[in-house]
C-alpha positions as CSV (number, residue, x, y, z in Angstrom):
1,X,-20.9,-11.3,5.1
2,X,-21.7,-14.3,2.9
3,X,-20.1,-16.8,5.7
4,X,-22.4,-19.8,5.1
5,X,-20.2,-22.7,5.6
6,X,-20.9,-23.9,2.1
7,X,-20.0,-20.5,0.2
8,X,-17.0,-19.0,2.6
9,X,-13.8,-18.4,1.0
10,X,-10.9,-20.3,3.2
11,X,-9.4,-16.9,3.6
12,X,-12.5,-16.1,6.1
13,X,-12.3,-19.7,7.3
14,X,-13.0,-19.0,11.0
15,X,-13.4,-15.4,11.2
16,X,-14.4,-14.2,14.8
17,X,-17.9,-13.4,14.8
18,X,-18.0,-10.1,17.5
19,X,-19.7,-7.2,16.3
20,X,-16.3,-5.6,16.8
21,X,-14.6,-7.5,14.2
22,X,-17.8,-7.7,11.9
23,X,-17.3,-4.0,11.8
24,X,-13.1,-4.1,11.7
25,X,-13.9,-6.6,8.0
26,X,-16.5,-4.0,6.8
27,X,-14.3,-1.1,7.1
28,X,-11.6,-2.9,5.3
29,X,-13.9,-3.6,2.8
30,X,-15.5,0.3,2.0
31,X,-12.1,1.3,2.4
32,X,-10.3,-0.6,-0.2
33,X,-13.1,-0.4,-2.4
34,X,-13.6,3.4,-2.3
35,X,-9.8,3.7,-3.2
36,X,-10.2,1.4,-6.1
37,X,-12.8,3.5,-7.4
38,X,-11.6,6.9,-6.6
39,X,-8.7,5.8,-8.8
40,X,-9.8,4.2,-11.2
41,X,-7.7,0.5,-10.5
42,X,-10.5,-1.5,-12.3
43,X,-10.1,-2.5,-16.2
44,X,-11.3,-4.8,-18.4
45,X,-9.7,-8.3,-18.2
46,X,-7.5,-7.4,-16.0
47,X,-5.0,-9.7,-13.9
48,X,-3.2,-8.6,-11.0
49,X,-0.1,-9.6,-9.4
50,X,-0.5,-9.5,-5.9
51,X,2.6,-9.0,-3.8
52,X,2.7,-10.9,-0.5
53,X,5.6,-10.7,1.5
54,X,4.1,-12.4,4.6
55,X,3.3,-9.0,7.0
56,X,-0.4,-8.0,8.2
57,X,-0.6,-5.6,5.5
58,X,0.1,-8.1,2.5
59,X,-2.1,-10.5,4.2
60,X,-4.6,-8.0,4.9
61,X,-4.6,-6.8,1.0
62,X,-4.7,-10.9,-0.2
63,X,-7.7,-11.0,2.0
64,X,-9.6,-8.2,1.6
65,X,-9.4,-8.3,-2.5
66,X,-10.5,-11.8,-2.4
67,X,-13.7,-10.7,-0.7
68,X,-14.8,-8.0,-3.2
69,X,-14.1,-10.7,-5.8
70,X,-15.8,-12.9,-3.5
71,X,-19.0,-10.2,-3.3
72,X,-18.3,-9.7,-7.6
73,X,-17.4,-6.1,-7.2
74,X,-13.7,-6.7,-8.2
75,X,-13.8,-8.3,-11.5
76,X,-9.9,-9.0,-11.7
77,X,-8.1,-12.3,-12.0
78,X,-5.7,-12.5,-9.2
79,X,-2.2,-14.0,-8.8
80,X,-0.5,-13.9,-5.6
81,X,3.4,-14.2,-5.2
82,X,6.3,-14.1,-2.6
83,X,9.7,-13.1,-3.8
84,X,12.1,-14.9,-1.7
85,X,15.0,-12.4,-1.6
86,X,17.3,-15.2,0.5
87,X,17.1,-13.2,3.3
88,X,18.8,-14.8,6.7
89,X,16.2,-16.8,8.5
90,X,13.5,-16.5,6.0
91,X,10.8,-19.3,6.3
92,X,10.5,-20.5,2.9
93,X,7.7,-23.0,3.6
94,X,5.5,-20.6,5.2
95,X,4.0,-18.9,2.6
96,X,3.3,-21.4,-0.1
97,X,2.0,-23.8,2.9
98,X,-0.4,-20.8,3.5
99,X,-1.5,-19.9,0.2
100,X,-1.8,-23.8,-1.3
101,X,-4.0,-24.6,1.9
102,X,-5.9,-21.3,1.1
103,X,-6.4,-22.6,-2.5
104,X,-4.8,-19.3,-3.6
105,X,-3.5,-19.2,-7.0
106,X,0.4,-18.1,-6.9
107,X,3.4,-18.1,-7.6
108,X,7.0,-18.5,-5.6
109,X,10.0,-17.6,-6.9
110,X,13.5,-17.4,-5.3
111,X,16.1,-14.7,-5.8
112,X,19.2,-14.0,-3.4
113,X,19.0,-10.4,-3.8
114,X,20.0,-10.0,-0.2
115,X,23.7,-11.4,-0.8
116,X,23.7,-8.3,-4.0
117,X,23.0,-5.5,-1.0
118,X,24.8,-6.9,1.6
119,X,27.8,-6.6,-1.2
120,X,26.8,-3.3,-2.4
121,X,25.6,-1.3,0.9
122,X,28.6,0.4,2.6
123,X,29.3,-1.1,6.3
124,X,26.8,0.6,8.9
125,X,23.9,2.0,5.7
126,X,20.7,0.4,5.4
127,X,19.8,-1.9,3.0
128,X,16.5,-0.8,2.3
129,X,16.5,1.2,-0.9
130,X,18.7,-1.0,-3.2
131,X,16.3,-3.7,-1.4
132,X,13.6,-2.2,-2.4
133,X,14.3,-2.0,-6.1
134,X,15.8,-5.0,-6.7
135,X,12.6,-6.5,-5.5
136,X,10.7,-4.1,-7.8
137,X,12.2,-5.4,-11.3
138,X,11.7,-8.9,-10.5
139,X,7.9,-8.4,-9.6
140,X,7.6,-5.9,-12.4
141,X,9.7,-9.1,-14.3
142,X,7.1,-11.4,-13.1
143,X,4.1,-9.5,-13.9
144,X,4.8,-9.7,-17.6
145,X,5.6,-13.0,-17.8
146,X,2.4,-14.2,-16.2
147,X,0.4,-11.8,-18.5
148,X,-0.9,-9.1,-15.5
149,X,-1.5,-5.8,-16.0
150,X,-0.8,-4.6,-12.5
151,X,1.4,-5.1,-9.7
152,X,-0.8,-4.7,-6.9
153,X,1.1,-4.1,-3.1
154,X,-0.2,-3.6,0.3
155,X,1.0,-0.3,1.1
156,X,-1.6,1.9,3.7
157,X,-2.8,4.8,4.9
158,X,0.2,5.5,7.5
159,X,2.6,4.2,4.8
160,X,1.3,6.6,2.7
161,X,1.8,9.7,5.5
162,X,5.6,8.7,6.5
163,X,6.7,8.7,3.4
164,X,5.3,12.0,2.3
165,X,7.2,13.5,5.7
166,X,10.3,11.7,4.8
167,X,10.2,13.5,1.9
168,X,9.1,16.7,3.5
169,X,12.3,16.1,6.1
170,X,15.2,14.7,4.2
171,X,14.2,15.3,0.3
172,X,12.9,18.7,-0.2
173,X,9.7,18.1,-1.3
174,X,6.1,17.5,-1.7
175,X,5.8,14.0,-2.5
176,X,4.4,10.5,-1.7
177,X,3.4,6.7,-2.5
178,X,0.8,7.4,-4.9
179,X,-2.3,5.2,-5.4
180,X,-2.0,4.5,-9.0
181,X,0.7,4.7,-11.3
182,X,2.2,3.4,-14.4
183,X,5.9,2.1,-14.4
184,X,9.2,3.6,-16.0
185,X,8.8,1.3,-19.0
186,X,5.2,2.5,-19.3
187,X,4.0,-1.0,-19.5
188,X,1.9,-2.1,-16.3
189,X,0.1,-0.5,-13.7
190,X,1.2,0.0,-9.9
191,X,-2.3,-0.1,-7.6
192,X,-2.5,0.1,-3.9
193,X,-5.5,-1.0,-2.4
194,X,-5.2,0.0,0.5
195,X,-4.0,3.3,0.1
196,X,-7.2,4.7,2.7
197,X,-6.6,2.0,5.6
198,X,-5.3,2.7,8.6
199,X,-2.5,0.5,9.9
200,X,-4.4,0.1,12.9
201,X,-7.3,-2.4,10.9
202,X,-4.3,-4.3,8.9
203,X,-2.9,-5.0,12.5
204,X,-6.1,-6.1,14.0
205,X,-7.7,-7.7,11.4
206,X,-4.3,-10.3,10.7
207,X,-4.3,-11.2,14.3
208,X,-7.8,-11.8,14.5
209,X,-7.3,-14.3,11.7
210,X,-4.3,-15.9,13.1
211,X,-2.5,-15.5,9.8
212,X,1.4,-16.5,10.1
213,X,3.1,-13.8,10.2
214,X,7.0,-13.3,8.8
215,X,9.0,-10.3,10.5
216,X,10.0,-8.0,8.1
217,X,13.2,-7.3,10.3
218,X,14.8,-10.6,8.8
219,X,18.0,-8.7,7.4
220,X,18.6,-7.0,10.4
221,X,18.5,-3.5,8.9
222,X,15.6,-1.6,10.0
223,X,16.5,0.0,13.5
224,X,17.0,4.0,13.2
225,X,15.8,4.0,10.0
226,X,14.6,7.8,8.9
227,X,10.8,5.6,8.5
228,X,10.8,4.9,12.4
229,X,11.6,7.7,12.9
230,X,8.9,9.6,11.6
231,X,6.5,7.0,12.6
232,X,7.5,7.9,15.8
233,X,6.6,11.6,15.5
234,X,3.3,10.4,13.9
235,X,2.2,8.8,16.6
236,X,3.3,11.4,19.4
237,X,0.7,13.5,17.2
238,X,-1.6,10.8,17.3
239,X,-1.8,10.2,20.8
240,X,-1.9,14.0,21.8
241,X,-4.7,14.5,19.2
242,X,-6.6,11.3,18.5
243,X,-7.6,11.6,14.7
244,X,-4.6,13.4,13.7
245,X,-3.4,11.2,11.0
246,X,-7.0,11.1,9.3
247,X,-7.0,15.2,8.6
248,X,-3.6,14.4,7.1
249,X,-4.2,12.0,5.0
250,X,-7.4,14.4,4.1
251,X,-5.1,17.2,3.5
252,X,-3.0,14.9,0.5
253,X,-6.3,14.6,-0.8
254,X,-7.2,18.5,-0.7
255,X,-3.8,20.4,-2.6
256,X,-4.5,24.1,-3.5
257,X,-1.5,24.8,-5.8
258,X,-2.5,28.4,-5.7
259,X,-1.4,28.4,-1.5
260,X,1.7,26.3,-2.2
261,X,4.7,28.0,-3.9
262,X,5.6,25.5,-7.1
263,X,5.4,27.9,-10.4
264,X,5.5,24.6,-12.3
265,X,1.9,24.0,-11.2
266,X,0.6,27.6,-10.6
267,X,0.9,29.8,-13.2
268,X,1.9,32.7,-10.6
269,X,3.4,35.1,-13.0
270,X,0.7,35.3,-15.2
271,X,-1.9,35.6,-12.9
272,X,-3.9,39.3,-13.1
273,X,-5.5,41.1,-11.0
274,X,-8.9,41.0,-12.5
275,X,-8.6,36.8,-11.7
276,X,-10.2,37.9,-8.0
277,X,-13.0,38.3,-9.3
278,X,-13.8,34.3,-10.0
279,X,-16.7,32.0,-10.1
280,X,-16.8,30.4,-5.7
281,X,-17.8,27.3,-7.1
282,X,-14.4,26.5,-9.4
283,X,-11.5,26.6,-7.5
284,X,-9.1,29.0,-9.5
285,X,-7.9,31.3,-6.7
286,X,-8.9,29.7,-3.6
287,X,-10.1,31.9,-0.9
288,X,-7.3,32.8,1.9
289,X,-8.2,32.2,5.6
């Protein structure tokens, strides 16, 4: 792992050294790198913004990155930065304590977006979507002035999952955080990383490494939200069928339009009967079973 005291980035600065977390940091590492690849996050002089809110997952994504820079198979410029929404009880001083003592480049910056949703949101509604994209045009605000070409967040595999069965529950449809995409104004990429970790790793690996971590129930807004509760059927599945979130996450990866009923993608009313007879090895009517 490169972890010669001369050489070691301070982000791996006393990293356990079992076999079990050896393995834990590894896995981290293929994972991340095959999502990079499989969707195509890396161009030329590029510079990211990397969005660290102080959880296991943003902490997980800061490290991680910086190790397959580290190993040179992320050639990016990276720029770290916490937007301090003025939430109640925030720790201000924990974050660019961390990151100045990590020598990580960043940038803090301070907007009380919390006091706009707390006047907005009706009495007894979470807080989380006009949150959420408040937060998004100031890091989308902040990527442009500091010149990067992607705003990079630490979204996971199980983030991934809940959200495509919130919007199989409550919106109608077949839909979820994406991996890679471009923004309304069409002018910077969104990437996540880690879009093939499991929660699990982020969890262990941040503990492992000690890494201070900021609730993210500051506001006081996230009990029975629509998330928990699908987290909560998630892992009822999970612990009746160890493995069950993997073939799920497979199955986003695997979509036969032909077996779904969207005539937007699937030409169904022009399709003829002579179509049966089709090459096995392209995938134009897929086999029933």
């Amino acid at each position: 792992m490169l972890d010669e005291a001369d050489d070691i980035h301070p982000l791996f600065s006393g990293a356990p050294k079992t076999t079990e977390f050896r393995k834990l940091r590894k896995r981290l590492v293929r994972n991340a790198r095959e999502a990079i690849e499989a969707y195509g996050m890396v161009e030329k002089d590029a510079r990211w913004l990397v969005c660290l809110s102080g959880g296991k997952d943003s902490y997980t994504l800061l490290a991680i990155l910086y190790e397959l820079k580290w190993r040179g198979l992320l050639p990016v410029d990276i720029l770290a930065c916490n937007l301090d929404q003025g939430q109640p009880g925030f720790p201000a001083t924990v974050l660019p304590k961390f990151l100045e003592d990590m020598s990580v480049p960043h940038r803090i910056e301070y907007q009380d977006t919390y006091s706009v949703v707390v006047d907005k949101v009706p009495q007894g509604r979470t807080y989380c979507a006009l949150c959420s994209r408040l937060r998004r045009g100031h890091l989308y605000r902040i990527a442009r002035e500091e010149s990067c070409s992607a705003v990079v967040l630490g979204h996971h595999r199980d983030d991934i999952l809940e959200t495509f069965f919130m919007n199989l529950f409550h919106g109608g449809r077949l839909a979820t955080m994406p991996p890679k995409l471009v923004n309304e104004e069409g002018d910077l990429f969104v990437y996540r990383p880690l879009a093939h970790v499991a929660e699990e790793d982020c969890e262990r690996f941040a503990k492992a490494m000690h890494y201070p971590i900021i609730p993210c129930d500051l506001c006081g807004s996230q009990d029975g939200l629509q998330r928990q509760q699908v987290k909560q059927i998630l892992d009822g599945w999970e612990s009746r069928s160890p493995g069950r979130r993997q073939v799920m996450f497979r199955a986003l990866m695997n979509a036969r339009p032909s077996h779904l009923l969207d005539p937007k993608l699937f030409d169904f009313a022009n399709l003829e009967r002579d179509q049966l007879k089709f090459d096995p090895n392209e995938d134009v009517l897929p086999r029933l079973r």
